[in-house]
N, C-alpha and C positions, 0 to 999 in steps of 0.2 A: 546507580539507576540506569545508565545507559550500558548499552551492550555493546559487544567490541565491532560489530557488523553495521553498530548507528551510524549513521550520515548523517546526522542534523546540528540545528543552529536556531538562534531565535527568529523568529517573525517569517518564516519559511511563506513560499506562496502554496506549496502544496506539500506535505509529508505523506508519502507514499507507505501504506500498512497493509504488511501480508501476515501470514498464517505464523511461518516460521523458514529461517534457511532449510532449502535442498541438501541432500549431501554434498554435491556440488558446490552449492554456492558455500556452505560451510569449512569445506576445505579449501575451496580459493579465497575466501575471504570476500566475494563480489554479491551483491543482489541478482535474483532469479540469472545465474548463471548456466542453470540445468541447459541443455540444447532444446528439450522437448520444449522448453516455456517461451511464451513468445511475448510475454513484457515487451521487450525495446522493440519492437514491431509493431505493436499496437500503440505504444506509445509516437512513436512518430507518422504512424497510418493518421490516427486522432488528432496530431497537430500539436501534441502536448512540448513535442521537442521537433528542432529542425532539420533533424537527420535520427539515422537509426544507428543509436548507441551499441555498445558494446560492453557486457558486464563489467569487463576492469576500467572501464570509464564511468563507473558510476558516481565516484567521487566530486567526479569534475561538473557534477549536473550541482551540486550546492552553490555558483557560483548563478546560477539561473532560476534559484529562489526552489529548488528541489532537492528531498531531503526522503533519507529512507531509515525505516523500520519494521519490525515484524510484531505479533502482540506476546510470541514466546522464542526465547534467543537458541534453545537447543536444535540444529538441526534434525531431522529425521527425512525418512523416505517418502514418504504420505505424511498428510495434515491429521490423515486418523489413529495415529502413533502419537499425539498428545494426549496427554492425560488432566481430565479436569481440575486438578492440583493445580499442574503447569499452568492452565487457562484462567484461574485464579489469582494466582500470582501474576501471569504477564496483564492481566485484566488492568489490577491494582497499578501496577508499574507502568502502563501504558499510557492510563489517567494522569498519572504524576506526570509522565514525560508530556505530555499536550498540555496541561496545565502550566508546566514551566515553559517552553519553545514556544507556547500559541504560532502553531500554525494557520494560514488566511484557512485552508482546507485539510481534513485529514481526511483523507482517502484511501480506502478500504477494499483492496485488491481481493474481492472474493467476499459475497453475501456472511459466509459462515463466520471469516474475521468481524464483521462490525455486529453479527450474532450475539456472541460470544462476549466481546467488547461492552457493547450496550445494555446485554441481557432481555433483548428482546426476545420475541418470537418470532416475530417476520417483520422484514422492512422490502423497498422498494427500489429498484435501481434509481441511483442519480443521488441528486441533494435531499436529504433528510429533513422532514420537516421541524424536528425538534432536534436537537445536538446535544451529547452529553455533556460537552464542557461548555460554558457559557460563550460567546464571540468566537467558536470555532466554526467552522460547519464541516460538517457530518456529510460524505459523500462515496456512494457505494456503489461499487460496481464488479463483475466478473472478474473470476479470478483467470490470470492469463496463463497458467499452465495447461501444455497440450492436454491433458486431461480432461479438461471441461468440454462438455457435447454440445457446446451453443455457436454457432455458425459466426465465422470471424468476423465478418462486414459487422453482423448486431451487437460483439463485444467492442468492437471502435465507434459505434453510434454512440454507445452509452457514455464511452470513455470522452469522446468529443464532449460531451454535453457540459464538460468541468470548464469549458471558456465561455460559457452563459455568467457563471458565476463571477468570471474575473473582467469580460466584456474585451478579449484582447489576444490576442497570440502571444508564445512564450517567442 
């Protein structure tokens, strides 16, 4: 069920869920290792971490209650090189893995991931009012690959917003 690029463990404070590895990160072996991605800068702009990690230190963030994965394990170039098969199956598989680790939050790095995920049609940045798995919560926000056209300050507003949830700095 897990993939070789998982970081996790049971009772995570947050498990961190993208699309899929970069090619990048798929040949290092590390999360959003792309250079254009700016993950571990928004993550510690937001507070989420106390300094700004480094992909091959991703590992070491599970000992801080942080935990990663993606909802389909094949890297590609772009998220638009999945195919709805893939997003079926990593659908399935992903459920499974939240249902087993319960995560306090699963965290949805990019609207289209918890899409996809939920099988909704649109949701909302932040905490989700309903959550697919019971005693998880559902929490969405921008995907932090240069890519995305949304002005950095308002992808770290959003990202901030996950220590409402927990009431506390990591």
């Amino acid at each position: 069920m897990d993939n070789k690029m998982d970081i996790i463990k049971k009772d995570l404070d947050i498990l961190f869920i993208g699309f899929n590895p970069s090619l990048v990160s798929g040949e290092t072996g590390h999360h959003y290792a792309n250079k254009n991605n700016r993950f571990w800068k928004i993550l510690f702009m937001a507070g989420i971490t106390d300094r700004q990690f480094k992909p091959e230190e991703d590992a070491s963030l599970i000992k801080q209650g942080i935990g990663f994965t993606n909802i389909v394990a094949r890297p590609t170039k772009a998220a638009d090189e999945i195919t709805r098969e893939e997003y079926q199956i990593g659908r399935d598989i992903l459920r499974r893995k939240i249902s087993k680790y319960r995560p306090k939050v699963a965290f949805f790095v990019g609207k289209g991931v918890y899409l996809q995920y939920s099988q909704q049609k649109k949701a909302e940045w932040g905490k989700q009012e309903q959550s697919v798995i019971d005693g998880v919560i559902d929490f969405v926000a921008p995907s932090s690959s240069g890519l995305v056209r949304m002005d950095l300050e308002t992808i770290i507003s959003i990202y901030r917003q996950v220590h409402k949830i927990f009431h506390h700095q990591w």
